[in-house]
C-alpha positions as CSV (number, residue, x, y, z in Angstrom):
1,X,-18.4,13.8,-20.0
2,X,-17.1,17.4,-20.9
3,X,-16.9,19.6,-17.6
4,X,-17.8,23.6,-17.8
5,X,-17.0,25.7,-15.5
6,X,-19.9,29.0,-15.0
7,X,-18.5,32.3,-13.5
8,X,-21.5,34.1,-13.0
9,X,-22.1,36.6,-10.0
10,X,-26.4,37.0,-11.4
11,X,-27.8,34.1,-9.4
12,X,-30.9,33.3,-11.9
13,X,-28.2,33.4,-15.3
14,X,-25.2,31.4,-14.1
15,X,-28.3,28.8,-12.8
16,X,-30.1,29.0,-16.2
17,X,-26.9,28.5,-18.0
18,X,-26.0,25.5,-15.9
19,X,-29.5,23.9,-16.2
20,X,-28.8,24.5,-20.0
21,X,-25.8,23.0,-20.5
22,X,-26.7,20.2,-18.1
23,X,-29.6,19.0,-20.5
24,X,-27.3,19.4,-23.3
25,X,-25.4,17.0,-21.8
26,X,-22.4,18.6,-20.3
27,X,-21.3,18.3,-16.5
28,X,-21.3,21.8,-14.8
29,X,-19.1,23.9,-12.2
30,X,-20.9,27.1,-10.7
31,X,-18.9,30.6,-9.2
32,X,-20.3,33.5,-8.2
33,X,-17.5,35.9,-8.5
34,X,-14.2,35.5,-10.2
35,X,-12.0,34.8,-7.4
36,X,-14.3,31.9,-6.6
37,X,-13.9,30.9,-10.4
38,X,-10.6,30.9,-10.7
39,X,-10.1,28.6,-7.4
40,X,-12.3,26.5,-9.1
41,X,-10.6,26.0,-12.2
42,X,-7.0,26.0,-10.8
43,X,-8.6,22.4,-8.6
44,X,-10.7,20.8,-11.3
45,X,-9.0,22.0,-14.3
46,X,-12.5,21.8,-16.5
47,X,-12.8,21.5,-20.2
48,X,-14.2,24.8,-20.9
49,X,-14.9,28.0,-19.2
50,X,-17.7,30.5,-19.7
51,X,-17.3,33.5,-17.7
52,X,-18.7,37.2,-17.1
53,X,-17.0,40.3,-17.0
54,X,-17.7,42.8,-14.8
55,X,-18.3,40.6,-10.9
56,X,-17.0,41.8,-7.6
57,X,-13.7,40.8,-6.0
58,X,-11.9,39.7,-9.4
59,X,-13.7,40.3,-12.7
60,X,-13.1,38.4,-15.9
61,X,-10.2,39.9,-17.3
62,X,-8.3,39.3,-14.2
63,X,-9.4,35.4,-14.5
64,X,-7.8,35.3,-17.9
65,X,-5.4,36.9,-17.4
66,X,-4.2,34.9,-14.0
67,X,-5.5,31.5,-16.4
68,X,-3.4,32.2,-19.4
69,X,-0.3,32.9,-16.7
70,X,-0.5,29.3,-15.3
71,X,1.0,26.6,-17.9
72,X,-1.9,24.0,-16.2
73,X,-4.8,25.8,-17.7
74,X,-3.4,28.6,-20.4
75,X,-5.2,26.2,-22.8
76,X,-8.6,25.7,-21.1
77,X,-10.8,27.5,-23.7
78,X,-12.4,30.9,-22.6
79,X,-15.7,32.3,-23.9
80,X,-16.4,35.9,-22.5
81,X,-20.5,36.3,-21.1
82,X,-21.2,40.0,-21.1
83,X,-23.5,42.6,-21.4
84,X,-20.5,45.0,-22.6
85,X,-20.9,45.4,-26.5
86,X,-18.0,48.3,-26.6
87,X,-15.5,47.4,-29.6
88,X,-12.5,48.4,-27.2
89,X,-14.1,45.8,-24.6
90,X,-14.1,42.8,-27.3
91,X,-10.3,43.7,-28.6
92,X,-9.4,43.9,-25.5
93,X,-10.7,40.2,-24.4
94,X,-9.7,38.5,-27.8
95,X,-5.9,40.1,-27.6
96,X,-5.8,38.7,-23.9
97,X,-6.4,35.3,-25.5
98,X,-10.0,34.7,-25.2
99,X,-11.4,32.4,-27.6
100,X,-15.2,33.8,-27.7
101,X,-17.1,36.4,-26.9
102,X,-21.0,36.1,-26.8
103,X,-23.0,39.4,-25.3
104,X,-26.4,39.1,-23.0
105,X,-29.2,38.4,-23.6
106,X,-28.0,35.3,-25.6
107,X,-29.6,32.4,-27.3
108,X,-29.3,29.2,-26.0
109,X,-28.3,27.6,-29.4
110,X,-25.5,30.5,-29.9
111,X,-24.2,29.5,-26.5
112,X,-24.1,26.0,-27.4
113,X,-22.7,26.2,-31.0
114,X,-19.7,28.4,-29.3
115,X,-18.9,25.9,-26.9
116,X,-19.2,23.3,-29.2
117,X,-16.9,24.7,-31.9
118,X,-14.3,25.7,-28.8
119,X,-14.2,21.8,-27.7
120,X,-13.6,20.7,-30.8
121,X,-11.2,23.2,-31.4
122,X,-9.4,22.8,-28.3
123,X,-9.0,18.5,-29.0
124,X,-7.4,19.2,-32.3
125,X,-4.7,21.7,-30.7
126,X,-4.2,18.8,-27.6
127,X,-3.5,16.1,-30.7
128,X,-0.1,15.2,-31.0
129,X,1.0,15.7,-34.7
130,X,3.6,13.3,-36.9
131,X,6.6,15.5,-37.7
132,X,7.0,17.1,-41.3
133,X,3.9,17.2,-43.9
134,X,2.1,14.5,-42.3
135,X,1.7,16.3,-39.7
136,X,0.6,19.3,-41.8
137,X,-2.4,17.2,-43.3
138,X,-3.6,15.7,-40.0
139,X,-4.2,19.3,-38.3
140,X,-5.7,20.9,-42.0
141,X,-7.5,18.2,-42.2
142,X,-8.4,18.2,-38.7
143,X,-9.5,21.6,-39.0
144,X,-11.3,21.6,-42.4
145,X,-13.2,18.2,-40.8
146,X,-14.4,20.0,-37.8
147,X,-16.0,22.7,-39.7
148,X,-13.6,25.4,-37.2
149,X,-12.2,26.5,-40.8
150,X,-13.8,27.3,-44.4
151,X,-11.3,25.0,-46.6
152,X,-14.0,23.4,-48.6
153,X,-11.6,21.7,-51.5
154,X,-14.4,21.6,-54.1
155,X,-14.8,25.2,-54.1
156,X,-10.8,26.0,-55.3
157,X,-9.8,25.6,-59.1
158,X,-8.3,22.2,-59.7
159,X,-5.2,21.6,-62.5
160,X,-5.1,18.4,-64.4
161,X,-1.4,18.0,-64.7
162,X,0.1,15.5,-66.6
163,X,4.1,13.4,-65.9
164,X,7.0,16.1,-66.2
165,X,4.7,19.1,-65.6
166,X,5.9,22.1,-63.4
167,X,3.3,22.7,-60.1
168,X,6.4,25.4,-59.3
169,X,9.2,26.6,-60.0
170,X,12.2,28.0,-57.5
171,X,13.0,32.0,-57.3
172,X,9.0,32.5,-58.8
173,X,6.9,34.1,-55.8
174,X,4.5,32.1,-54.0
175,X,0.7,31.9,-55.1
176,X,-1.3,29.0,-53.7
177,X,-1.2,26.2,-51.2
178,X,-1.4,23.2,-53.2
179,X,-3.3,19.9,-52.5
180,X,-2.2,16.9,-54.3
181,X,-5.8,15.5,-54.9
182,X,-4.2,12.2,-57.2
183,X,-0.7,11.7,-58.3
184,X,2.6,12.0,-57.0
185,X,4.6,15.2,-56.9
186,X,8.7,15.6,-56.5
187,X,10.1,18.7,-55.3
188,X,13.8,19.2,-56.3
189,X,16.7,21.6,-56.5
190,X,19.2,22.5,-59.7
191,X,22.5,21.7,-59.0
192,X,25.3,24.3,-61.1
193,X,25.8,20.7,-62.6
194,X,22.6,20.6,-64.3
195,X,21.6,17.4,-62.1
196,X,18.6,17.6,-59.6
197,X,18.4,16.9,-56.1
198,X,14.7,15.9,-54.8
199,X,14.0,17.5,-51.8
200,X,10.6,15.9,-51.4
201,X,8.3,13.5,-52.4
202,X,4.6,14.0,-52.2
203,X,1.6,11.8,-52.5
204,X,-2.1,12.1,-52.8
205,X,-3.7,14.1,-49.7
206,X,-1.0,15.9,-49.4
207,X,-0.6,19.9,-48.9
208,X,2.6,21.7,-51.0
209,X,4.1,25.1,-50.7
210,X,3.3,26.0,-47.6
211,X,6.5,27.2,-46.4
212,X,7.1,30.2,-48.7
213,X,3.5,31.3,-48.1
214,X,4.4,31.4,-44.7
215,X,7.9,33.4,-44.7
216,X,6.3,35.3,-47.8
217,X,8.8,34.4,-49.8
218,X,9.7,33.0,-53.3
219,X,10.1,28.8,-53.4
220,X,13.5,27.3,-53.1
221,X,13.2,24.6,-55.2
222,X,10.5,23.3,-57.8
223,X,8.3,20.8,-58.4
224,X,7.0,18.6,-61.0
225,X,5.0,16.1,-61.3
226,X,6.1,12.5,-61.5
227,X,2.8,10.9,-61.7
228,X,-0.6,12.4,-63.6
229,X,-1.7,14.6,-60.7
230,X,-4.8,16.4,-60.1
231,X,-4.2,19.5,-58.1
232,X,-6.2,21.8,-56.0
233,X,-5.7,25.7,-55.6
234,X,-6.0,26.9,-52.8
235,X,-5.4,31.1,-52.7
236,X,-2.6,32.5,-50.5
237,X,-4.5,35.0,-48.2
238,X,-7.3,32.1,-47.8
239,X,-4.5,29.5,-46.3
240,X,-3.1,32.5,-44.2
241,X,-6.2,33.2,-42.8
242,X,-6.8,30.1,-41.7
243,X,-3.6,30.2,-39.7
244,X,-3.3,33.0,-38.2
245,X,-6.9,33.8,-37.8
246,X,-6.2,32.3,-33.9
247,X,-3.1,32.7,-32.0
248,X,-2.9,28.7,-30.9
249,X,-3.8,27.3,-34.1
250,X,-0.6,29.1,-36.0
251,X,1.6,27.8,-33.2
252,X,0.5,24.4,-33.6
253,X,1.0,24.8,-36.9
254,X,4.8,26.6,-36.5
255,X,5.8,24.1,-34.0
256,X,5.0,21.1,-37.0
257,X,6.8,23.3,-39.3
258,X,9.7,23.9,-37.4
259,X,9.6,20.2,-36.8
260,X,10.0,19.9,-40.8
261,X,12.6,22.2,-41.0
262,X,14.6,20.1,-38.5
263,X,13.5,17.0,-40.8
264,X,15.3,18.1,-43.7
265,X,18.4,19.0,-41.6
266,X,18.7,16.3,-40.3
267,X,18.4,14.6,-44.0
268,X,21.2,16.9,-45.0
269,X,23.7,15.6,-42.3
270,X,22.7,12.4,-43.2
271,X,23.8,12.9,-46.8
272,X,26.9,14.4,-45.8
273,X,28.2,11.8,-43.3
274,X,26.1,8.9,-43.6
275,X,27.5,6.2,-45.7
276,X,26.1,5.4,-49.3
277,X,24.2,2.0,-48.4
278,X,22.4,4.1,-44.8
279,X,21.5,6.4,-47.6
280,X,20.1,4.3,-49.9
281,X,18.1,2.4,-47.1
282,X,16.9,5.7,-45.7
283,X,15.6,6.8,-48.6
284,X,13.6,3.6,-49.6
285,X,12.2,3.5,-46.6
286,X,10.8,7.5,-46.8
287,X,9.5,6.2,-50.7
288,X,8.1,3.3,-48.9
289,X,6.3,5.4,-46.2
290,X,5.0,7.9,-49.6
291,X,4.8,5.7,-52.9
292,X,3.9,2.0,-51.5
293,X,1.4,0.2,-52.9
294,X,-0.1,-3.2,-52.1
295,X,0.5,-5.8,-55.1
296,X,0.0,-9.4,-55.0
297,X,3.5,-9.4,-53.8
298,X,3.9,-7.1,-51.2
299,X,4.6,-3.5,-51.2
300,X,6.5,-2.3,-53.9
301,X,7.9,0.8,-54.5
302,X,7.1,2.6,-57.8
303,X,9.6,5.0,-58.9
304,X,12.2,5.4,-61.0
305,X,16.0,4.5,-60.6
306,X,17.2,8.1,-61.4
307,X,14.7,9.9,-59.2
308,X,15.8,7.1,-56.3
309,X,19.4,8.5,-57.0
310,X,18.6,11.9,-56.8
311,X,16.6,11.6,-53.6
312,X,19.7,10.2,-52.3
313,X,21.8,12.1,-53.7
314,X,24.2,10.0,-55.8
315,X,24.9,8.6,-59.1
316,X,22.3,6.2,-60.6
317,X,25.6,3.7,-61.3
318,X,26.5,3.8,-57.4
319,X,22.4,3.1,-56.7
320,X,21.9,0.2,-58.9
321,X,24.6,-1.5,-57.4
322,X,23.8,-1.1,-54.0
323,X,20.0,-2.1,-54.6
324,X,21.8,-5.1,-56.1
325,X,24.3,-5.5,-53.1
326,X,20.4,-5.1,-50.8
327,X,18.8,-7.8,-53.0
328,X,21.9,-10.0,-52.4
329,X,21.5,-10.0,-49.0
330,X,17.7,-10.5,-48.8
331,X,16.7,-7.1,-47.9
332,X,14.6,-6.3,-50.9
333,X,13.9,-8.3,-53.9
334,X,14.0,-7.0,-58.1
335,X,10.6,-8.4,-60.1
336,X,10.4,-7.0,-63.7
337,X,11.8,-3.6,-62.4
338,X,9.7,-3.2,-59.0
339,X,11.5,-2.9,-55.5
340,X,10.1,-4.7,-52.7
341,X,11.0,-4.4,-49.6
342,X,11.5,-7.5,-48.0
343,X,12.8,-6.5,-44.3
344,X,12.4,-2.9,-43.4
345,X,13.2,-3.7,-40.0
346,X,17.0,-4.7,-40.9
347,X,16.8,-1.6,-43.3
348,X,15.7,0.4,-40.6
349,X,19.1,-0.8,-38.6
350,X,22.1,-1.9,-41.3
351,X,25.1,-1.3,-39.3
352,X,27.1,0.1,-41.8
């Protein structure tokens, strides 16, 4: 059971509110002033606090303020009670970092609704996220799924794209988020060579081009599509909006980011130093985790030789005869042109 904590120094509202939120189903904490309050939620830590403004000994923007300073409850959500309607008083409650603010006299349901979106809200921030673009889809679609953002995908124009066509190109500026709806999708760099280098892999459900939107920037490499695709559009400012319209949401979704960033780093060094055959097994098992699908077999892998090479980074030559040094050793196995993996735990952990 969700606990809320009611600072409150008008007897007959913080008991109304409590008898409320009771019947709604919620377990309730009760202060009449804000130092009261905030000794409260520094003990029992609750889920959610609803608080007035102007009470006697500490009012409520000293309780946020004091909140948001203590790392054990800067996340507790925050909704403002208040009979102050002033612009200046709102701004200066939302830049402090509260996450509502609902004026007296209020409607039950609007009370409610507000605590109901901030729970939800405040379970998707508390989620821990995969690194990279997994991680990316879980919170969108955490946050398009709770109804706390207004991504509906049917509403966006969609693009039919068929094998070989361009979703992006590097040095053009940045337009849309994209949301591979069906299909696979590679994103890859020119080398001076004329050769690619993949610098991704996407498959359906996930969300491209993010990262220039967000540094406002043009894209560093392109993308095309290795597999008919159908593709959703999703505008620039809309995605940006959904970001940064809170403070906590865009962090969470920086943090995943940055941990994507650190991915492809870490990729790169691997490339560099790494020998040929870790490559090679590193980079089945990413297709694996992507392009698998469940045949009568197993899982095989369904992509080509040359765009296995160029996620790894080497010469189609050097790739087929490692894959054939793997299937030697029983790691994988060959069947009219499909990989299958057959031990991705001794892939995971070749020694050399």
């Amino acid at each position: 059971m969700r606990t809320i904590l009611i600072i409150d120094d008008h007897d007959e509202i913080r008991e109304n509110i409590a008898e409320i939120l009771s019947l709604a189903g919620y377990q309730t904490l009760t202060a009449e002033n804000g130092k009261k309050g905030l000794e409260i939620a520094l003990k029992k830590n609750p889920d959610l606090i609803v608080c007035d403004i102007m009470m006697p000994e500490l009012d409520g923007y000293g309780v946020l303020h004091l909140l948001r300073k203590n790392p054990a409850t800067e996340n507790i959500p925050f909704i403002f009670l208040t009979a102050k309607t002033e612009r200046p008083d709102f701004r200066k409650g939302m830049e402090m970092g509260a996450d509502d603010f609902i004026t007296k006299p209020f409607d039950d349901i609007e009370l409610l609704n507000a605590i109901e979106i901030r729970l939800k809200k405040y379970k998707i921030l508390q989620e821990k996220y995969a690194d990279g673009e997994k991680g990316v889809n879980e919170l969108m679609d955490n946050l398009r799924g709770s109804g706390l953002v207004n991504m509906q995908l049917e509403n966006y124009e969609t693009e039919q794209l068929p094998k070989k066509a361009n979703v992006y190109q590097e040095g053009k500026r940045s337009k849309y988020l994209y949301y591979l709806k069906t299909g696979k999708v590679k994103a890859y760099r020119l080398h001076e060579d004329g050769k690619d280098y993949i610098t991704n892999l996407y498959a359906a459900g996930d969300f491209m081009g993010y990262l220039p939107l967000l540094e406002d920037s043009n894209y560093k490499d392109s993308a095309s599509v290795l597999e008919d695709a159908e593709i959703v559009l999703i505008p620039k400012d809309e995605f940006l909006s959904v970001v940064f319209r809170d403070e906590r949401i865009a962090a969470k979704f920086i943090k995943i980011v940055a941990q994507n960033v650190q991915e492809k780093e870490d990729r790169l060094l691997s490339l560099a130093y790494s020998s040929l055959r870790k490559r090679v097994a590193r980079a089945l098992i990413n297709i694996y985790s992507k392009f698998s699908k469940e045949g009568p077999s197993g899982q095989s892998l369904d992509i080509s030789r040359d765009d296995i090479a160029h996620y790894v980074g080497t010469a189609t030559e050097s790739l087929i005869r490692t894959l054939s040094d793997f299937k030697a050793e029983k790691l994988l196995e060959i069947k009219e042109g499909k990989i299958r993996i057959q031990d991705i735990n001794k892939l995971k952990n070749l020694a050399y």
